[in-house]
Structure formats: C-alpha cells, structure tokens
N, C-alpha and C positions, 0 to 999 in steps of 0.2 A: 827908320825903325825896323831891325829885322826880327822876325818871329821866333817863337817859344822853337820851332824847328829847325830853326836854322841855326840856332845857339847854342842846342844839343849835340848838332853837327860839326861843328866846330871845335866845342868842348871834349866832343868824343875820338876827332883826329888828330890834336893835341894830347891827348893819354898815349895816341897810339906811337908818339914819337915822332908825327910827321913836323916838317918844319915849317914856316912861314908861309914860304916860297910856294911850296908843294899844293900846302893848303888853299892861298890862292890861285893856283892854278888849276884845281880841283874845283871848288865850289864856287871860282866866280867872284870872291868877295878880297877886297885889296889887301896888301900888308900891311897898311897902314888902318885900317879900319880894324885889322886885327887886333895889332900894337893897340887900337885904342880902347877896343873891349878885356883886354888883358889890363890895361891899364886901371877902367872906372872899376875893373872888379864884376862885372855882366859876366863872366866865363867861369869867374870862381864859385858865387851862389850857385847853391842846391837848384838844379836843374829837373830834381826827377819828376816830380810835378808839373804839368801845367798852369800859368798863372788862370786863374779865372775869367773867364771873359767878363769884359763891360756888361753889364745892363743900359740897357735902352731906358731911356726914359721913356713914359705912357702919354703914348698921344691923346688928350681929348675926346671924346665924340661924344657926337648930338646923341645920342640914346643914355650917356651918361646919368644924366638927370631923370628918367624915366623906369630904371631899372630896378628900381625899390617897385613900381607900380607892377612889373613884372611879378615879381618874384611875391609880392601878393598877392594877387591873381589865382597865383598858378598854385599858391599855397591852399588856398581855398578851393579852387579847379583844373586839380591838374590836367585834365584835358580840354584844357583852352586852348583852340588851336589859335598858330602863331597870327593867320589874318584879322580872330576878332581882337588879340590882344592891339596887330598894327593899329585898327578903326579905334580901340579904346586910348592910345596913346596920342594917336592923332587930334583924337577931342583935348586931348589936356595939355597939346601945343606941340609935339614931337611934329618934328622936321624931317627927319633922314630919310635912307633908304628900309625898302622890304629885308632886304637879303642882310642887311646887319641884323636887324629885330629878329628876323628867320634863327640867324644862327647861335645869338644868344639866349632864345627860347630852346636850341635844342640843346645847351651847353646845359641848360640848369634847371630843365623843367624832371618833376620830380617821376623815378621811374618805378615803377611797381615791380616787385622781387617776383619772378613768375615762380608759380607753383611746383614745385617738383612733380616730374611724372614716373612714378616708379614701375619700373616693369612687370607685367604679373604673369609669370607663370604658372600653367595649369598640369597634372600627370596627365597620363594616357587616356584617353575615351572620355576626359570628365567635361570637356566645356569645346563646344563652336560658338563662329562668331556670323553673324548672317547679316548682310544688309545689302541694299538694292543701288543700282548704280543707270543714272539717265544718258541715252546715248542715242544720237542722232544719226541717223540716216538716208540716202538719197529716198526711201520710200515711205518713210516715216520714222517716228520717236520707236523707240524699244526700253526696256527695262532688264540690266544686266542682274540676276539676284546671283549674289554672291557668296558661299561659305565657307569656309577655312576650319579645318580642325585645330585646336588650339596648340597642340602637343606637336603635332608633326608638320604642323603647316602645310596642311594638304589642302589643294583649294580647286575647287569644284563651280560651276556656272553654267546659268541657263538663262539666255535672253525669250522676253517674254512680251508684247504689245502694251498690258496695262499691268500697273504694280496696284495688285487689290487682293484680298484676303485669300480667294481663290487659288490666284496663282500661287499667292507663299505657302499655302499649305501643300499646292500640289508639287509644286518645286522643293518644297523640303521632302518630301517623303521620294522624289526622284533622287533626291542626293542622299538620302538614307539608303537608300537602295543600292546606290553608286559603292558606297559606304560597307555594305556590308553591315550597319549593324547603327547604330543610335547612342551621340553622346548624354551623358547627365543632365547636362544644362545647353542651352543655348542662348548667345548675349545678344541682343536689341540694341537699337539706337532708337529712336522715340515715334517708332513708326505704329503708326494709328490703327492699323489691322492687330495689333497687339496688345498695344498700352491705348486707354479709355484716359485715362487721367494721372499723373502722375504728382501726387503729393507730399513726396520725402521732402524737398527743402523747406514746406514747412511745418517738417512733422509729423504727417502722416502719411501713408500708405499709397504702394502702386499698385490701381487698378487695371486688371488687365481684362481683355476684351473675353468674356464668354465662352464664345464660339472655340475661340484658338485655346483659352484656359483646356477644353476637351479633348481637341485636336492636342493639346500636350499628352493630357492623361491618358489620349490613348494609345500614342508612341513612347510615354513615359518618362519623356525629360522635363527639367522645370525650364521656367522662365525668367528671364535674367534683365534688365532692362539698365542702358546707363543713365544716369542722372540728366538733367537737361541740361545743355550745352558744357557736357562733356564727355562728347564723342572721340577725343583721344584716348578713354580706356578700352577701346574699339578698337586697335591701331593695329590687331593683328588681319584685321580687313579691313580696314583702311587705306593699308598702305597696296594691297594687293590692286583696289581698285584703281589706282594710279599706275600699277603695274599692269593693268589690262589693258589700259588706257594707250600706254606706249611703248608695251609690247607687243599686242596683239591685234589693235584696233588703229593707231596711227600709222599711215601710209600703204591700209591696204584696201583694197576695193570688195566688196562683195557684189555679188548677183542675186540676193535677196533672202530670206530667214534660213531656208532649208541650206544653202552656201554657208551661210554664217554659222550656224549650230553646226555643220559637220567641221567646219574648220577651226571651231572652239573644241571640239571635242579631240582634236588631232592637236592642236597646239598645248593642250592643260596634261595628254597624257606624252607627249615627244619632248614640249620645253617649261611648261609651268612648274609642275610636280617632277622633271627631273633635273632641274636646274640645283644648286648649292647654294642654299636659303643664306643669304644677307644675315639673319639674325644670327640661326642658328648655326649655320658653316655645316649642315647636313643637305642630304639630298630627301625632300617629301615622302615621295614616292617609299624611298627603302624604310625612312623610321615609319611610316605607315605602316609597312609589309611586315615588320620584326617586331614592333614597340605596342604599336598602338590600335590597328586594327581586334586584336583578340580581345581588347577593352572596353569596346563599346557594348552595348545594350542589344538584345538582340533583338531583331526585327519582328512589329507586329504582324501577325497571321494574316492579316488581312488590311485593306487602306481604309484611312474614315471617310466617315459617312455622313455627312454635314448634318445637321440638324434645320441648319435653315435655309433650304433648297436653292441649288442658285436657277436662277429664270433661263428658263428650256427658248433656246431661240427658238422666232418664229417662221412658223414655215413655209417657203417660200409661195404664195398665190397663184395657180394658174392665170397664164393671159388669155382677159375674155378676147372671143372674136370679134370683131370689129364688123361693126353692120353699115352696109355702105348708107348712105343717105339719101333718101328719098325728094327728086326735087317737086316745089309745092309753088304753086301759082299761086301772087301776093298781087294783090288789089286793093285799094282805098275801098273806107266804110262809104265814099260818096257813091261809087261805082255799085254798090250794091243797095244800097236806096233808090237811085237812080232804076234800075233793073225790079227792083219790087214796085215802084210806081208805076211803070211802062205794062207790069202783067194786069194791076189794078185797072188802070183801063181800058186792056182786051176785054175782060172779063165782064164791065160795065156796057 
C-alpha cells in the first residue's frame, strides 16, 4: 500500500510527460506496479486532498469508570487537588496509576477567567507609589522603602533596619526632598503604620492610622490604600522591587549600611532612573526633569513633628569601678561556741 505521497508523485510525473520507464527509474517504484495503478484507476481520482487518516480506536482504562466521580467533585470544588480526589477514587475501588488521575484532573478541572488588570495611568505630580521591600544581609535584615513616581517612573530608595511608622515618615519626607516637591496622592498596600483597618469589601470605610492621617495634612497629599489582596494595582512598585532585587542587590557584596546607601544612591541616579522604562520606552530621569517635576506640590517649610514622641534612647550607664574583694576568715558556728565557753571559764 503506497501513500497519499507517493501517488501525487506519480500522478504529477505522468502530466509531466514522463514515461514509464523514466518514472521508474526515478521514484523506485516498478512498471508494472505502475501499469497496475493506471489500471484500478488509484492515479486517476482527485488526489488534491488527503485521504483522512484512520481513527484509532479508544483504548479502555481503569479510570474510565471513575471519571463521572471526577467531574463531580471538581464541580462542586474545583480546587480539589488531584491526590485527595486519587484517596476518594481509591475508596470507591479505582485501581490505576497517579499520573493518569493527575492528568485528567488537569484536562478538565474547571479554570477561573482571571480578572483583567487594567493599567492605570496617572498625569504628572498626582499619584506615587510607596512600599517596603525585606532584604537580607550578611549583618542583618534591612528594609528597602521604595517609591516611584507614578508619571515618570522615577524611583527612589532608602534601606532602613526596621519598617515602623518612624521610618516611613522620615523616609518619605527624604524622598520629598529628593523630589523636589510632593505628589497628590500616595498608594499603599495594607501596611499597618497607615491603614488601622480596612473595610471596603464589606462596605465600609478605610481607616487609616492618626498619626500618619497628620503627617499627610502636613505635607498635603492624600492617602491612597489598595484593597486587600490586591497588590497588583501597586505594579508600578512592584515591579521595581524585583528590579532592585536583580539589578542591584544580586551578585554584589557590601561592607555594611554606609557601603550600601552610597552604592544605591550611585546606582538609582547612573542606572535605575537612566535606564529606558520597560513600560513606558522613556528614560525616568528626563520625563521627570521636563514633565513632571514642575507638578508636584511644593515642599513643606518645615518637617513633622510627631505628636506621639518616639522613646529618646537610653543613655548609655557609666561603668561602676569594681571594688576588689575583701578576703574574710570563715569558721563553723562550733568554733565559736567552742571559744565562748573556753572564756566562760577563765573568767570563773
């Protein structure tokens, strides 16, 4: 039986005038087998098509019978993972292997339509993005706080020992200062020195923390905070962070805080900020310098002034002098009865 290609081949050297002979000589196949496909008429059908292959017939298998219990299952939960459905098959007599159960659980377990995430752009000076980034080092843990201007994608950082209200205030008002000037708003992720409580999903209102409500009004931007567990509308520092991470922090070594802040501060103004932004196909630094800088808010007179003092460390104790130790002759209470009787009677 020769193939759908080889009978095109044939068909198509006979158009072309060749002869018998030629043909078999060419493709291999006899004169006689020719003669005999000329003959049943195989050379004369409409060849432009391919015939359709066979279908296979369906083999059997042991999950056959179980796959209703699936597909129930997974109707009611679809995330049952594929082991507890294996243990629930198993109970009701299933035989086979994991790795078939495995793959008809992922053929047809039911998949949730992800959410679109729409991009949201901001004009010039109206909105940053601020959030804190944990990072390990041979002398201990540090806090990267990170903020990016919304508009220009300018991005600014300052590692810091502990992530506490303290520091983000003082660290915002360094990158205000960096800044030249104070956007509108600044976005949140559900960091605690900020948001108290946060009750939009159901319904009601985000509280935010007091202190920092102040520390707003007194630099004058609002408060922005994203929903909980939906930190990708954050994504314009988000993504930086991963950008700090293995641009600037993988594979290089520091000598300790003071090494590390001067080499973030040479790295954010040589490669961060003049690099050609992935999103926007600009360079930071310049739509800062032309766009965006002249739109910000302009700088309070003066920096806040907490309201609720932070605890003045303590200071350090002189060391007392060390008095040497007086050595003291140690005797039994026998030795001194003993000695009181002996005067009792001299005395007598």
């Amino acid at each position: 039986m020769y193939s759908w290609e080889t009978l095109v081949l044939l068909r198509h050297l006979l158009d072309q005038g060749l002869g018998k002979t030629a043909i078999a000589e060419q493709t291999g196949v006899s004169r006689g087998l020719i003669y005999h496909l000329l003959r049943t008429g195989q050379l004369d059908r409409d060849l432009a098509a391919p015939r359709p292959a066979r279908a296979r017939p369906r083999v059997p298998h042991k999950l056959d019978d179980y796959c209703a219990i699936i597909d129930a299952r997974l109707t009611t939960y679809p995330a049952l993972s594929a082991v507890r459905l294996m243990a629930e098959c198993r109970a009701a007599g299933y035989t086979g292997g994991y790795s078939q159960l495995r793959e008809y659980v992922r053929s047809v377990r039911p998949r949730a339509t992800p959410e679109p995430i729409v991009r949201f752009e901001t004009p010039p000076g109206h909105q940053a993005q601020v959030d804190f980034a944990e990072v390990r080092f041979p002398w201990g843990k540090r806090y990267a706080l990170l903020v990016v201007l919304g508009y220009s994608r300018l991005l600014w950082v300052q590692f810091a020992p502990r992530q506490t209200m303290q520091v983000l205030m003082t660290g915002l008002e360094a990158a205000f200062r960096a800044f030249g000037g104070v956007p509108r708003e600044l976005l949140f992720d559900q960091l605690k020195a900020v948001v108290i409580a946060d009750e939009r999903p159901g319904g009601g209102k985000l509280l935010e923390n007091p202190e920092f409500l102040r520390f707003a009004a007194h630099w004058g931007f609002r408060i922005r905070a994203c929903r909980p567990y939906r930190a990708q509308t954050k994504g314009k520092v988000e993504r930086p962070v991963r950008y700090l991470r293995d641009n600037f922090l993988y594979g290089r070594e520091f000598l300790g805080d003071d090494d590390l802040a001067a080499r973030c501060t040479t790295w954010l103004a040589d490669v961060a900020n003049q690099r050609v932004h992935a999103t926007t196909r600009r360079v930071p630094a310049e739509v800062f310098a032309t766009e965006e800088q002249a739109c910000l808010l302009p700088l309070a007179p003066r920096a806040y002034r907490p309201l609720v003092a932070s605890p003045a460390p303590a200071a350090p104790t002189a060391a007392r002098p060390r008095v040497p130790a007086a050595a003291v002759e140690r005797r039994s209470l026998h030795t001194y009865a003993t000695a009181a009787a002996a005067a009792l009677e001299e005395v007598a």
